[in-house]
LUMBA-498109 format. One record per residue (C-alpha): x, y, z. Coordinates in steps of 0.25 Angstrom, whole numbers, plus 5000, padded with zeros to 4 digits. Example, Ala and Ser with C-alpha at 12.3 -4.5 7.8 and 13.67 -1.06 7.14 Angstrom:
# LUMBA-498109
504949825031505549965029
This chain:
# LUMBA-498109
507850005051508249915040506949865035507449755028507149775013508049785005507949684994506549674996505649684985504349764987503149784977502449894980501149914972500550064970501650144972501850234962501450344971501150364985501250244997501550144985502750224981503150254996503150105001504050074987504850194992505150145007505250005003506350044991507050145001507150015010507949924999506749854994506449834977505049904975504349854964503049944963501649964954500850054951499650084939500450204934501650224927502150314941502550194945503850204937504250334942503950294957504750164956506150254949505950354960505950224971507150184964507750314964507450354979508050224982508750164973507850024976507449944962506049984960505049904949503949994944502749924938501549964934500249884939498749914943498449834956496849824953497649734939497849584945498749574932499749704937499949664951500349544945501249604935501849684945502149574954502849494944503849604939504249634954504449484955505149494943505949614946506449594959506249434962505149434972504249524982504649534996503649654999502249694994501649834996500349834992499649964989498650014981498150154978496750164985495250164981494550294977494050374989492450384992491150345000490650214998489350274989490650364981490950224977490450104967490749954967491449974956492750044963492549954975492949854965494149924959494549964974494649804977495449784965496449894971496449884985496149754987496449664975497749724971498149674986497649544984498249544971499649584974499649484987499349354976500349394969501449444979501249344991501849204981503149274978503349324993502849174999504049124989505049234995504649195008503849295013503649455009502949575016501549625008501149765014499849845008499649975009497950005015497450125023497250165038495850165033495750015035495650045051495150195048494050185036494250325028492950405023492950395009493650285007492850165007493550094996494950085003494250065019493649945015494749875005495849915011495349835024495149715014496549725011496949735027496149605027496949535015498349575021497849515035497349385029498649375021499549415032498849305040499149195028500649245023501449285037501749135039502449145026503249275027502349365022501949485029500749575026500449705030499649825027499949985029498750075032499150215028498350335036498350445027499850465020499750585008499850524994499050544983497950454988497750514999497650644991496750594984495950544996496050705000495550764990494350664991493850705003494050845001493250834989492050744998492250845009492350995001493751005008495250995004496250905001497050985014495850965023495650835021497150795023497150865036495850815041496450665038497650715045497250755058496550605061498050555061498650555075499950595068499450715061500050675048499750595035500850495033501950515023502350415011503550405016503050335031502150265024503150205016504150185028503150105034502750025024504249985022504249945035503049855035503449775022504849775025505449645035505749755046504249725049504549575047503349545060502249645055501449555047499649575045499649715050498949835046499849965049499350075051500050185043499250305049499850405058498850355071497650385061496750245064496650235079495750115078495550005079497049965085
């Protein structure tokens, strides 16, 4: 299937490593310039390995999404760079893992600033360039978790919902002008994050790493975790004009894993 991006231009924010890299990756292996940020210098390496794997023109630059000033920044030189944006991934490295009493106010505040203000932030400055292109496509990447809460991780069940709630508002508002707005919900696909969020519980429970992946693993119908490389096919997909009438929908990236509510 042709999906209908070659040309495009995609800015795809945390993607110097895991489902950041993969959606650059796909979207570049379908055609599309990929202009992507990161807080660490990696950024440089991912973006000549997209460029090498697909021979796509890649932009590397390097941003903090909790820093109005970066998102700004890294707009512009995509803008700049390639004329326009036709497609915004939006996608954040999550909050620390714990209970609610694990945590303070004080990271509560710095998880808004990354989970939810960096969306905000990226929208305000993405959503006038694509309303004067006629339209775009503005996918973020959340968690199953927002129809399955997940134990220890109170900081990214409740702001990722918040977010599900700006991308339905906005779908709501932009669809009548060519803008579509999705999210993807990724079950559990093996990065570092979620490596991290292994070892975390292994460490809470007295168990291992190995333990916990399997005890995750068996409450997917599919029996599997997903891979980078699905999540980033699909994501693709969802961005690109092949899904030109999926607008304001949450898409479950989860092998089966939450059952309810439909």
């Amino acid at each position: 299937m042709d999906l209908g991006l070659e040309g495009k231009i995609a800015l795809v924010t945390a993607a110097s490593r895991g489902l950041g890299k993969a959606a650059a990756m796909a979207l570049a292996q379908e055609g599309a310039h990929v202009a992507i940020c990161a807080r660490s210098e990696q950024i440089r390496e991912a973006a000549a390995q997209i460029a090498e794997t697909t021979g796509a023109e890649t932009l590397p630059f390097q941003a903090d999404l909790t820093k109005p000033e970066d998102i700004r920044a890294f707009v512009r030189a995509a803008q700049d760079r390639f004329g326009g944006v036709d497609i915004m991934i939006i996608n954040a490295g999550g909050p620390p893992p714990g209970a609610f009493l694990d945590l303070n106010p004080d990271i509560w505040r710095e998880a808004v600033d990354l989970t939810l203000m960096s969306a905000v932030h990226l929208c305000y400055e993405v959503v006038p360039i694509m309303l004067e292109r006629g339209g775009g496509s503005i996918v973020t990447t959340q968690s199953y978790s927002v129809k399955h809460p997940l134990d220890r991780l109170i900081l990214s069940n409740a702001l990722r919902l918040a977010v599900i709630g700006l991308m339905k508002s906005m779908a709501n508002e932009l669809g009548p002008q060519g803008i579509r707005v999705n999210s993807i919900n990724p079950a559990w696909t093996w990065t570092e994050r979620v490596q991290q969020l292994m070892e975390d519980r292994a460490q809470a429970q007295g168990t291992s790493v190995e333990e916990q992946a399997a005890e995750v693993t068996q409450a997917i119908p599919l029996g599997r975790m997903g891979t980078i490389e699905e999540y980033g096919r699909t994501i693709a997909w969802l961005a690109s004009p092949a899904a030109s009438f999926i607008h304001g929908h949450a898409l479950m990236f989860d092998g089966g894993a939450a059952r309810f509510p439909l």
